[in-house]
N, C-alpha and C positions, 0 to 999 in steps of 0.2 A: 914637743908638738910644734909643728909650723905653722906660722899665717900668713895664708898667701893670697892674690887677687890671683886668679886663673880666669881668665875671660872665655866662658862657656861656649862663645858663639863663634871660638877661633882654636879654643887648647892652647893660645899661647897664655906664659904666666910673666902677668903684669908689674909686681912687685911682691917682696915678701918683708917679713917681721920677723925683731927679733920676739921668744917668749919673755915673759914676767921673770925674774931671776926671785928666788926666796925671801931677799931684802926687797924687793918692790911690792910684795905680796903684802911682807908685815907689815911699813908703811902704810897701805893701803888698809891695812883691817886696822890699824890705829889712827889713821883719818875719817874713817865710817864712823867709829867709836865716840870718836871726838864730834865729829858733825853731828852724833845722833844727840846726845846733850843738847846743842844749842838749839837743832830742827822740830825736836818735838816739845820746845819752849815758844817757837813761832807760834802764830793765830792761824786760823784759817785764811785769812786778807792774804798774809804775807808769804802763804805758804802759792795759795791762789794765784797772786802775780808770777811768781814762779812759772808756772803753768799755761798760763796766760802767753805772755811772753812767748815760752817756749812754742804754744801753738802759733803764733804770727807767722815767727823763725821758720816754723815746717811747711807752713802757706807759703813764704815767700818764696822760699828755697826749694820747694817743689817737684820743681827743672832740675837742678842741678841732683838734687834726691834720687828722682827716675833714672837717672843717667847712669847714678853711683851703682844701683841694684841690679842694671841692666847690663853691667861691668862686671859686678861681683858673682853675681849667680842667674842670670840671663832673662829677669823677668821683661816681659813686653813695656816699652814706655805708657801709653797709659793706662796700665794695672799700679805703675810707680807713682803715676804723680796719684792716684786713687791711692794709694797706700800711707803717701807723705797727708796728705788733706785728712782722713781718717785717724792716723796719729796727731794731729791738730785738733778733731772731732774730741777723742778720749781727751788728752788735757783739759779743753772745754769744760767736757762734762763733768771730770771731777772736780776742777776748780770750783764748779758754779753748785756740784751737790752733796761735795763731803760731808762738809758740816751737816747736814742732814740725815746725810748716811750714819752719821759717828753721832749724830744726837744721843743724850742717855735713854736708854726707853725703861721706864717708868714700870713697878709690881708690886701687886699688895700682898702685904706680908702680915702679919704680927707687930711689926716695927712700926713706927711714926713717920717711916720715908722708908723706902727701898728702889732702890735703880739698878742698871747697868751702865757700866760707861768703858768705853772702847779707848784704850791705851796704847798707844804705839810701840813693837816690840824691841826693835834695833834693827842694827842690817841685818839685809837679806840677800842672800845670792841669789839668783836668776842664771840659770844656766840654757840660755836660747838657742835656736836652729837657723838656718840661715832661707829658709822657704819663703819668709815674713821678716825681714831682717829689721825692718824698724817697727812695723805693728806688735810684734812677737814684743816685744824689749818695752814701749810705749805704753801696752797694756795693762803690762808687771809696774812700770814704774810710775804711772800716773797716778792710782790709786795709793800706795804704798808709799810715795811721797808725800799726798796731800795727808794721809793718816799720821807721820811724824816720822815714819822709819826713814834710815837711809838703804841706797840700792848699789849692790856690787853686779856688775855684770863679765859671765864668762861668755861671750857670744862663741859665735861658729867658727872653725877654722879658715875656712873658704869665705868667710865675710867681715873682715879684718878692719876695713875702712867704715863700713856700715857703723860697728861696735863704737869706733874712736868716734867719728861722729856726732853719733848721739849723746857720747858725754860730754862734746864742745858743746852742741846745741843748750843743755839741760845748764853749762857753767855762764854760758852766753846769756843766755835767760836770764841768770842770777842766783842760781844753785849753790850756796856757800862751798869753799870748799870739803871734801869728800863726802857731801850729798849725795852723787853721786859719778860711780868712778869704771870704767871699763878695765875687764884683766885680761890680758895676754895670756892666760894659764892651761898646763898642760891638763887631762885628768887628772893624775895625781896629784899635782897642787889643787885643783878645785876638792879632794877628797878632803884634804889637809885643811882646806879653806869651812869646809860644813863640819867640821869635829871640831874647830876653834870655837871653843867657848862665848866670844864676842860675838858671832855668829849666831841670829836668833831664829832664823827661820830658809828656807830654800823650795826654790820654784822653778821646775824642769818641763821645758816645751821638747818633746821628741819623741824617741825612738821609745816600743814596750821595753826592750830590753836597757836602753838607757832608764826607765823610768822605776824599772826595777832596783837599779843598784842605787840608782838615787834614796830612793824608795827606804830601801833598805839600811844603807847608811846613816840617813836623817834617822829613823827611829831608832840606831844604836846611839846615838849623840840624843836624843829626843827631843829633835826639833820637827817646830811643824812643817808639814812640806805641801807644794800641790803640782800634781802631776797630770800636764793634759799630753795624751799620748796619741797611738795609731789609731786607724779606723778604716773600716769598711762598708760605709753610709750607704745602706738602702735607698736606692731611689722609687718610691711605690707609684704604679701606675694603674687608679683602677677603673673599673668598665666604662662609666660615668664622666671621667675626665675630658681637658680639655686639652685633646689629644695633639695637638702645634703647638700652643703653648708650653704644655710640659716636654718635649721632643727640644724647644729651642732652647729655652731654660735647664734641661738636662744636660745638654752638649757645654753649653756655659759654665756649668756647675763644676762639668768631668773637667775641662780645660783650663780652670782657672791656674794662673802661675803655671802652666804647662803641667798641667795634673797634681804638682807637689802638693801638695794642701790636706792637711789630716781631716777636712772634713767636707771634701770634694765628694759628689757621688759617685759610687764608685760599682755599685751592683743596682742596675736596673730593673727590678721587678714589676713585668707587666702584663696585665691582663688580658687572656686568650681570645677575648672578645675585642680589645685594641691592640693585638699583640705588631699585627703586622701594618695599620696604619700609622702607628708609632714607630716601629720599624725601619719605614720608609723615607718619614719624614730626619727621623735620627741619623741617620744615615751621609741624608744630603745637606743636614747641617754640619755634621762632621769634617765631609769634604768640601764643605766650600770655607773654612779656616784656613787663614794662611799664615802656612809654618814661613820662618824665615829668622833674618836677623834681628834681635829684642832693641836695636836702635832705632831701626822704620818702623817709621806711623802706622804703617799696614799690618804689620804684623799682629795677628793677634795668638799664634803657637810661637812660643820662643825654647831655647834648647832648654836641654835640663842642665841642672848645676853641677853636675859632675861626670866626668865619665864612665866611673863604676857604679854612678846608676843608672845610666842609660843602658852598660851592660846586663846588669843586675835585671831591670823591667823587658828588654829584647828575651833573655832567656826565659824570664816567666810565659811571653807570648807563645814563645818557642816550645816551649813545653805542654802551653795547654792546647797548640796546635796540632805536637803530637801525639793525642790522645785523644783528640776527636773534635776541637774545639773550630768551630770556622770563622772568620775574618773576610767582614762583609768590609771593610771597611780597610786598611792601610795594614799592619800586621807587619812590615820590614823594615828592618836598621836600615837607614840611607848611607851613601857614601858618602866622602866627602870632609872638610874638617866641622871642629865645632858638635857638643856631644844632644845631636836632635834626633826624637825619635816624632813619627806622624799620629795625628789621630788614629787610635782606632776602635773599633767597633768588631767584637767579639759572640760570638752567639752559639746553641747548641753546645754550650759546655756540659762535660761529663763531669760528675760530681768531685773525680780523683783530680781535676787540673787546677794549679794554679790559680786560673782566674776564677775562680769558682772558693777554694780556701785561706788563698793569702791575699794581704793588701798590694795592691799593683799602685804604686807610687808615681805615677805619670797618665799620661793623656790615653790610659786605655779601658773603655768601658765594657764590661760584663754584661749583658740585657738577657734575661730571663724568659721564658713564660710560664705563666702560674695559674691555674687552674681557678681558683677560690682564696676566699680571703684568709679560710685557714692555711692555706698553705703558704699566701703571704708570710703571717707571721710566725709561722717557721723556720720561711728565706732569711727573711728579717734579723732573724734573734740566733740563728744559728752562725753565727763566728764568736771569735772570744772579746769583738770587742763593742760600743755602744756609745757610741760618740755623739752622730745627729742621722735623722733620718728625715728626708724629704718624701709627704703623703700629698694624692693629688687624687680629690674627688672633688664634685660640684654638689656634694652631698656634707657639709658641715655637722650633723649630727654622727653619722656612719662613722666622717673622720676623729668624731670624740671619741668613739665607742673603741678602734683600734688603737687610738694612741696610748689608751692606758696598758694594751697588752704588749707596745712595743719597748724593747731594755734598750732605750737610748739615753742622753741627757738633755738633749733636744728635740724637737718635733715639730718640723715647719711645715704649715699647709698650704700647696698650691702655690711654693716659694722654692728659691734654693737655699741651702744651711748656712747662714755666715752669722757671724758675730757683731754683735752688737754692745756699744757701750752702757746701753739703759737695762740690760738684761744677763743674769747668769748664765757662764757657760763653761762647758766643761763635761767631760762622760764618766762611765760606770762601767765596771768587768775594764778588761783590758787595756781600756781606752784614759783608764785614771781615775784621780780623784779629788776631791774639791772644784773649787766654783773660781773665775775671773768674770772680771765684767760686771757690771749691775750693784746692789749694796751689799748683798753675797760675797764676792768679789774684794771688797775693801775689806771686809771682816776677816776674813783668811790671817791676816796677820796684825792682829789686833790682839791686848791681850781685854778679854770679856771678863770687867773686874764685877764682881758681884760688892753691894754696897748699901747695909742695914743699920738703918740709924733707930736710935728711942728717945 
């Protein structure tokens, strides 16, 4: 497998890497091994400066952060320094509430004492994507290190420097040696890498299909794993709403990182009573983004990260235009180098197209219209996957009463779906399983020792 910097917003290719060779692999699972001994003997304090540190490092460096991502896989500069400050946010917050997350929680039993108490398991692999290329990694490893474990990471092929990076940052910090360590590794070696017995656990940011063999491998090895996968995030609009806001907030949502985002909105379901003043306004938010190069300030569309998925998401359009689907809104591959595709905005789809059954992985939104709220949740629940869904009424009670019938893992109202450090996240059916984020989040790789004294 190659890594290489391809620069999105040109197709030229920057520089490349060698991979991991089998001897740097073992090495590296015998310095986790060793690091995890001494790290899950540190305090919280000491784990905590760690972390600390580490967040400054991603404040200061910020600039130079945005720039790398914006190189690597084309995000807009400031989506990057939002992403660098964010990964400084999560260190923060675990430093400041492990220990409370990891407290023993206390049950009466029979015994004279009874508790739980949360034990760190060893290394973990983290097999990341490159959409998030330091959030994605920061997520996994903030929590997971202040718990005791160490962290391997096999990052993305296309985000090479991101990966190495972040293992300078985490040694810069103060990260003992193989705390933790970036791999250059091909699949195969990472296969090799979650069947190695010293390996205690693995965490897959991606593709269903990737999350499947993940998936499936961890439980022949019988390690724990967690899997946050695709999605195709409802965006619900109903009668009652507040029809600009959720229009501006929508377009924001679909365009983040240039659409790439598992939990972007992605199918617009809206009410035939505001179908077409939401319509209008979506529209002209749409087209007043400007696409461009992910170095200028202006920019707020930048290309996508590769070229075979800009072709990949052109043909999806392509397909559900030829079947009935209309494009209010941009709908054509540009000429030109650099792999960008335009806002667009989709409407009157037939149920057989594209945008209507599969995940459209870029800046192309699906909008609906829906008769009632049963048939909301219909739209809603009818793919395979259940990631997050964005509800918008001015009605708070209404909004309780549908969220419990929607298969999501999230459900934000009168918001767009993001992640947050103080809260679990993570979906259900297609989209995965297990929780990041929040004290959910930290448990994941814990071992939950039960503990009955007399």
């Amino acid at each position: 497998m190659e890594y290489r910097t391809l620069n999105p917003a040109t197709g030229e290719l920057l520089k490349s890497f060698p991979s991991a060779s089998d001897a740097d692999v073992e090495n590296a699972l015998e310095k986790a091994t060793t690091a995890h001994h001494g790290w899950r003997e540190a305090n919280f304090d000491q784990r905590a400066a760690v972390l600390q540190n580490a967040a400054t490092i991603l404040e200061d460096r910020a600039e130079d952060l945005a720039r790398l991502m914006a190189l690597e896989m084309g995000k807009p500069l400031y989506e990057g320094r939002a992403e660098a400050k964010k990964c400084a946010w999560v260190c923060r917050h675990y430093a400041d509430k492990a220990e409370q997350y990891l407290a023993p929680s206390i049950a009466e039993t029979d015994g004279s004492e009874a508790f739980v108490r949360y034990d760190p398991l060893g290394p973990i692999l983290a097999i990341m994507p490159w959409n998030y290329p330091f959030w994605q990694v920061f997520r996994f490893a903030a929590p997971n290190l202040m718990a005791g474990n160490t962290g391997l990471l096999k990052h993305s092929p296309n985000t090479p420097q991101c990966g190495l990076i972040i293992a300078e940052i985490l040694r810069e910090a103060g990260a003992p040696e193989g705390v933790f360590q970036t791999l250059l590794i091909s699949t195969t070696q990472a296969a090799r890498v979650i069947a190695d017995h010293r390996v205690r656990g693995v965490t897959l940011t991606g593709s269903t299909g990737a999350g499947r063999a993940v998936g499936a491998l961890a439980g022949k090895y019988l390690k724990p794993s967690v899997l946050e996968l695709g999605g195709s995030d409802p965006f619900i609009v109903l009668d009652d709403a507040d029809v600009a806001e959720a229009a501006k907030t929508g377009v924001a949502s679909r365009c983040l990182n240039s659409g790439q985002s598992c939990i972007a909105a992605k199918r617009f379901l809206i009410h035939r009573d505001v179908y077409d003043d939401f319509l209008e306004a979506f529209n002209a938010e749409m087209s007043a983004r400007k696409m461009g190069d992910p170095m200028d300030e202006e920019t707020k569309l930048g290309p996508m990260a590769r070229d075979d998925l800009r072709d990949g998401l052109a043909q999806q359009v392509a397909d559900s235009l030829g079947v009935g689907a209309r494009a209010t809104v941009g709908g054509q591959r540009p000429d030109g180098p650099g792999f960008y595709y335009p806002g667009t905005v989709l409407t009157d789809i037939p149920i057989n197209a594209p945008a209507n059954s599969e995940e459209l992985f870029g800046p192309v939104a699906s909008v609906f219209r829906v008769e009632d709220e049963e048939e909301v949740i219909s739209l809603a629940n009818g793919t395979p996957y259940g990631l997050g869904c964005s509800l918008w009424t001015k009605d708070i009670g209404r909004a309780k009463e549908l969220i419990a019938k929607i298969d999501t893992g999230a459900v934000f109202v009168n918001g767009l779906v993001k992640s947050d450090p103080r809260i679990p996240f993570g979906g259900v059916k297609d989209s995965g399983y297990g929780r990041e984020l929040g004290r959910e989040g930290i448990l994941e790789f814990c071992n939950q020792k039960t503990v009955w004294i007399k």
